[in-house]
N, C-alpha and C positions, 0 to 999 in steps of 0.2 A: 502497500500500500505505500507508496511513492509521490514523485511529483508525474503529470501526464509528460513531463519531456523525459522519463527517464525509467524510472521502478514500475517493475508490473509483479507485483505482489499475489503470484498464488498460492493462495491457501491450502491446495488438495495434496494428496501426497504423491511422493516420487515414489520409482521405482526402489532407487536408492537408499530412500529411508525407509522402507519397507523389508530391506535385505536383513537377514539374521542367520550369521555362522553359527552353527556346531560348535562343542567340546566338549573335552572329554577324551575317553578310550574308543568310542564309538565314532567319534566324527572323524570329519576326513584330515589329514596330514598337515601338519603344520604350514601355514603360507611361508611361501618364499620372502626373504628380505626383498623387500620395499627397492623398486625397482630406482637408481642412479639416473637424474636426470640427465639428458642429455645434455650434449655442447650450445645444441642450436636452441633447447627450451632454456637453458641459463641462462643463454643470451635474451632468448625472448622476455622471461620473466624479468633482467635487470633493466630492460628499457621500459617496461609497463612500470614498473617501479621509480625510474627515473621521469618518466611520462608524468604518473601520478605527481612525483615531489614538484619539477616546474610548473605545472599547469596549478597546482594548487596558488604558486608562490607570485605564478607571474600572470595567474589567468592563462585563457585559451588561447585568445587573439597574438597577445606582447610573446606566449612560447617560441622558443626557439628550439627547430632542430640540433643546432650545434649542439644547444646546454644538452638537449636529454643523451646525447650520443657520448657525451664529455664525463656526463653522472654514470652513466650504463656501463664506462670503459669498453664501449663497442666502437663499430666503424658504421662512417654513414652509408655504405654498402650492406652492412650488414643487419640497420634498420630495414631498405629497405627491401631485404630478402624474408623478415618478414609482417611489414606494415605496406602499405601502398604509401605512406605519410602521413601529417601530423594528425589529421582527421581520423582515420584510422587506428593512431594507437590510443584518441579519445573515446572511439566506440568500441575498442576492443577493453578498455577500462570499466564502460559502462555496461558490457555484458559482462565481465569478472562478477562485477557489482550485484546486478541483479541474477544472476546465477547464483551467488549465496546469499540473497536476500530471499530466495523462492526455496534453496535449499533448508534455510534457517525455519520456514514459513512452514513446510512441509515437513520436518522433524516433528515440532510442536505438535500439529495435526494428526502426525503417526503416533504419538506416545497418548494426545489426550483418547485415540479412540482405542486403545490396546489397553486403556484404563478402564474401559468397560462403557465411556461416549458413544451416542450414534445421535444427538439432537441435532441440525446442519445448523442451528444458530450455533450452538455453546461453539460447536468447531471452527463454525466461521472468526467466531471471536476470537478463539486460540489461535488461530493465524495471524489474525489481524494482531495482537497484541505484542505476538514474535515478531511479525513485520516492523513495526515501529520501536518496538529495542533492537531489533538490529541495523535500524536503520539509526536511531542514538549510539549504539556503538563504533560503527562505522563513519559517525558525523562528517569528516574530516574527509573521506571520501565521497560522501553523497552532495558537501557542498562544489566540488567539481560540474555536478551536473544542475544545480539550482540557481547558478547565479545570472544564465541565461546568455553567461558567457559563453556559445559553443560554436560548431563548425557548423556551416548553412545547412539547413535540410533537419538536423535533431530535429524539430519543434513538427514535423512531422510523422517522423519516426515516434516523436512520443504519443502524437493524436493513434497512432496504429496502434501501441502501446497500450491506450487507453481502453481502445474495442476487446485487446484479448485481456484485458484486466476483469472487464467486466463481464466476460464469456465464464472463465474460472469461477467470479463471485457467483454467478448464475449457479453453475453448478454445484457449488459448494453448497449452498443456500436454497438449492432445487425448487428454480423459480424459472420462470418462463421470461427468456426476451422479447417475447412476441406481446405482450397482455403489455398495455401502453402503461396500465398502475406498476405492475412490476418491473419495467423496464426502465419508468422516471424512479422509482427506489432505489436499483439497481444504479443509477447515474450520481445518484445526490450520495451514496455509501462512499460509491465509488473515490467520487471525488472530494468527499469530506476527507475520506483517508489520505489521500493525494498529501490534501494543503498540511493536514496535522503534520504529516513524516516531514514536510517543507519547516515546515516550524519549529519544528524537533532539535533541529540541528543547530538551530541557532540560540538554543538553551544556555541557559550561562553554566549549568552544574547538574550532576546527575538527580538532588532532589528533585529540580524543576523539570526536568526533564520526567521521572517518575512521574509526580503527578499531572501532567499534560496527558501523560500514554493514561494512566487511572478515568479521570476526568474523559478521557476522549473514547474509551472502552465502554463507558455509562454512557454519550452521547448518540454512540453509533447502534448500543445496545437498543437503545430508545426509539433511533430513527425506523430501526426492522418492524416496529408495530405499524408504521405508518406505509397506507400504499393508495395513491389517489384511487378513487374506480370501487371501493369496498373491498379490493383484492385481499384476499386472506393469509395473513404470514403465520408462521407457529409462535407459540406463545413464548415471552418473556422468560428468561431460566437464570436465578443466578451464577456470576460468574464465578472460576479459580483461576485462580494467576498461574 
């Protein structure tokens, strides 16, 4: 639950976090150590890294290719064997990002329902609620993509953004995009979450930050009873954190 130029917050769960090994005598053989990255992924990983530190420091626009290549200890060949350019190692930042924003979202979601859950509100919440601490976790990161600082075209990419955000709440929440009451619900969740996790970031300290996510867990819990049309949502459930 993000900004629409940026985070698409699914709540449902991965495959991933769904996986559960074996142990014991029974299970299968111990894993192999943890495979050594590669040349070419070291390099790649130290220029997202270098990406992230300039663009944080100097914005999008004022970055410079030198500096991230000069931070990276790489060659500007070998940026760009693998980035197209500066644009590029901004949206390959921003899929990192929401990659473990949806994985984060999606953990939550697996443990509240292996807890013995199956209400699509309480779950929706539980996503929503890891959505927005990890997106205060991550602050420092997410305000890269909030300042509106970016490369032409993002502000599009995040209106698409937006559609598959609200396809996920749809079915988390098993609600119909077609019925015009649940679909104006479905837009107003949507993008209340949006502005919160926008706000989040700019917290001055993790209290305030806590009670913004608290406060906004209540607000969004409230908005689920509302649906123009008489449409009918489930009922109210108290939350757990």
């Amino acid at each position: 639950m993000g900004d629409t130029q940026g985070d698409e917050p699914p709540t449902g769960d991965s495959p991933d976090a769904l996986t559960d090994r074996g142990s014991g005598p029974a299970a299968a053989p111990a894993a192999a150590p943890a495979r050594t990255p590669s040349r070419a992924e070291t390099t790649r990983q130290a220029l997202l890294k270098a990406a992230r530190e300039v663009f944080g420091e100097a914005g999008y626009t004022a970055a410079g290719i030198a500096e991230v290549v000069r931070r990276a200890d790489a060659s500007v060949g070998g940026l760009y064997h693998h980035f197209d350019g500066k644009a590029d190692l901004f949206l390959a930042l921003w899929e990192d990002f929401r990659a473990a924003q949806a994985h984060a979202a999606a953990q939550a979601v697996s443990r509240r329902r292996a807890s013995g859950e199956s209400h699509p509100r309480a779950l929706f919440l539980t996503g929503t609620r890891a959505y927005l601490e990890h997106t205060w976790a991550r602050r420092e990161m997410a305000k890269l993509f909030y300042t509106g600082d970016t490369p032409p075209g993002f502000d599009v990419m995040g209106r698409r953004n937006l559609r598959t955000w609200i396809h996920h709440n749809a079915t988390l929440l098993g609600t119909s995009r077609e019925e015009p009451g649940d679909r104006t619900l479905l837009i107003a969740l949507t993008t209340t979450i949006a502005e919160i996790g926008r706000e989040l970031v700019a917290c001055d300290d993790a209290c305030e930050a806590a009670a913004l996510t608290d406060s906004a867990i209540e607000l969004i819990d409230g908005l689920c009873d509302f649906a123009p049309g008489g449409v009918r949502h489930p009922a109210r459930q108290p939350q757990m954190r």
